[in-house]
N, C-alpha and C positions, 0 to 999 in steps of 0.2 A: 595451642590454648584456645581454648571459646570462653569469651564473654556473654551471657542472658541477662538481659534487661528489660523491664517491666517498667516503660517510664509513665508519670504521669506529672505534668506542668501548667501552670497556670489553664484548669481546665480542660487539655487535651490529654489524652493516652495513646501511646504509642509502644509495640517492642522493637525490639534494637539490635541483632544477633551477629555479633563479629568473631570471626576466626582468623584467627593468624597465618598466615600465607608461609612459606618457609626460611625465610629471613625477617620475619618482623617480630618484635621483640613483645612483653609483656606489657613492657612500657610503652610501648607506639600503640599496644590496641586500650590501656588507658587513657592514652591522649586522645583517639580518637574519638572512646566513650564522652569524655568530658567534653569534647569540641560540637557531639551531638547536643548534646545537653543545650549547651552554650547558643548552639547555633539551631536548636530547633525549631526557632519563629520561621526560621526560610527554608523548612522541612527538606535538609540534606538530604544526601543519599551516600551509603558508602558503598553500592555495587557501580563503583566508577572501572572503566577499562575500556577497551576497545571495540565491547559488544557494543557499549554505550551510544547511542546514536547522536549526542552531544560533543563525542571525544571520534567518532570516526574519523580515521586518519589521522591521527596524534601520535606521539611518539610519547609524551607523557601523562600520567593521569593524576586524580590528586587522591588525597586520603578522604574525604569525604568534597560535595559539591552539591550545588540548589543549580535548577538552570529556570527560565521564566516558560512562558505560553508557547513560546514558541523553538524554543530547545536551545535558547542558546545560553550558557553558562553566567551565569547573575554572580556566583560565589565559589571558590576555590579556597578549601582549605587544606594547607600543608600542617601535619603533628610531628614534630621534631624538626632538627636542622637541614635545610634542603641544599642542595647544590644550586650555584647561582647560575650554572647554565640551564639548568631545570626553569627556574625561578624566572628568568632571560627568554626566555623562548614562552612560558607560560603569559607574563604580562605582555610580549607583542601579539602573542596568536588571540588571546581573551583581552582585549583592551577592556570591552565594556563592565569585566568580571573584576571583583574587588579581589585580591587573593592576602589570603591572611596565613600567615607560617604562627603556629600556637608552640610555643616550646613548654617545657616542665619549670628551664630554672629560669631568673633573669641575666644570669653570664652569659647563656647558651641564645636568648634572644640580644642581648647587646652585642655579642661577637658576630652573630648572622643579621643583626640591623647595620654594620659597622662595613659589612664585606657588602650588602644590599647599596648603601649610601656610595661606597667610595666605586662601585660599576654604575651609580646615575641611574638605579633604575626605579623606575615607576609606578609608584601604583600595590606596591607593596608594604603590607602592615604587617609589624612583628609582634605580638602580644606573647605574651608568659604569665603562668600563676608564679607567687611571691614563693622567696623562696621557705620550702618547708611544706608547702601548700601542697603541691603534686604528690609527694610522700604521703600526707594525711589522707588524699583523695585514693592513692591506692591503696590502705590500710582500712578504709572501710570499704571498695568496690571488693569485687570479687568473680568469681565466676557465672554468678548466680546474683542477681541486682534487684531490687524494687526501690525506685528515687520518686520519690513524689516532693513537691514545690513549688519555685517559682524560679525562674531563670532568664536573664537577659544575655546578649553578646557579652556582657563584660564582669557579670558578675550571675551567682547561685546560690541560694538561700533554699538548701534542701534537709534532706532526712533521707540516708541509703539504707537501707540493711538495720532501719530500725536507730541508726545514731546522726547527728545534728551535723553537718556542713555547711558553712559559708565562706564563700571567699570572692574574691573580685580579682580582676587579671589586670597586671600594669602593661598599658602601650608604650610599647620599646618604641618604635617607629609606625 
């Protein structure tokens, strides 16, 4: 699957071109759409991997990431439920990185904030749109996107494909 997107946010424009890798789902490249969105004040990037000269010598990468001036990771975000030894290994090697897992439902962030809490770990924010919410976001995204609006971390006051969106994301953890 590919997603095209033509963004435009409080002022800036930006396009967005994600392809699905061979096990990643329709749903993980909406999450990530919406995580751009969400998180486009710290102009992410989702060509995260090993070329990355931020991530040289890692063993994991995230689904999208902001790094500062001088290359080192500011933002980490996980789109869906991640493994807590992912999650474990990521908050000691990137102390200084915020890492934020964005799930679709709030079960899906309560159960991974619940397994986050009871391993003591650090530094990890579980956010989720409400439920119902990720479903309405994918019934207007599509393959093919123009969003124009306004959008913070935690909430999106847009217009996709020509129909109205708002919604705000509840912090699980």
């Amino acid at each position: 699957m590919k997603i095209r997107s033509s963004i435009h946010l409080g002022g800036e424009s930006f396009s967005l071109n994600l392809f699905s890798t061979l096990q990643e789902t329709a749903d993980h490249l909406f999450l990530k759409l919406a995580a751009a969105v969400f998180f486009h004040a710290a102009r992410p990037t989702v060509e995260t991997g090993p070329a990355h000269h931020a991530l040289s010598g890692q063993d994991f990468w995230p689904d999208l990431m902001s790094v500062d001036l001088t290359g080192q990771v500011t933002l980490w975000i996980e789109c869906g439920k991640t493994t807590l030894h992912k999650l474990e290994k990521v908050s000691k090697r990137f102390r200084q990185a915020r890492v934020i897992v964005l799930t679709a439902e709030p079960a899906q962030a309560r159960q991974q904030a619940e397994e986050v809490e009871s391993e003591k770990l650090k530094g990890i924010h579980v956010w989720s749109f409400d439920y119902g919410e990720f479903a309405r976001w994918k019934s207007l995204a599509g393959e093919r996107n123009d969003i124009i609006g306004e959008a913070g971390e935690t909430a999106m006051n847009l217009v996709i494909n020509d129909q109205p969106f708002m919604t705000e994301l509840k912090k699980i953890l």
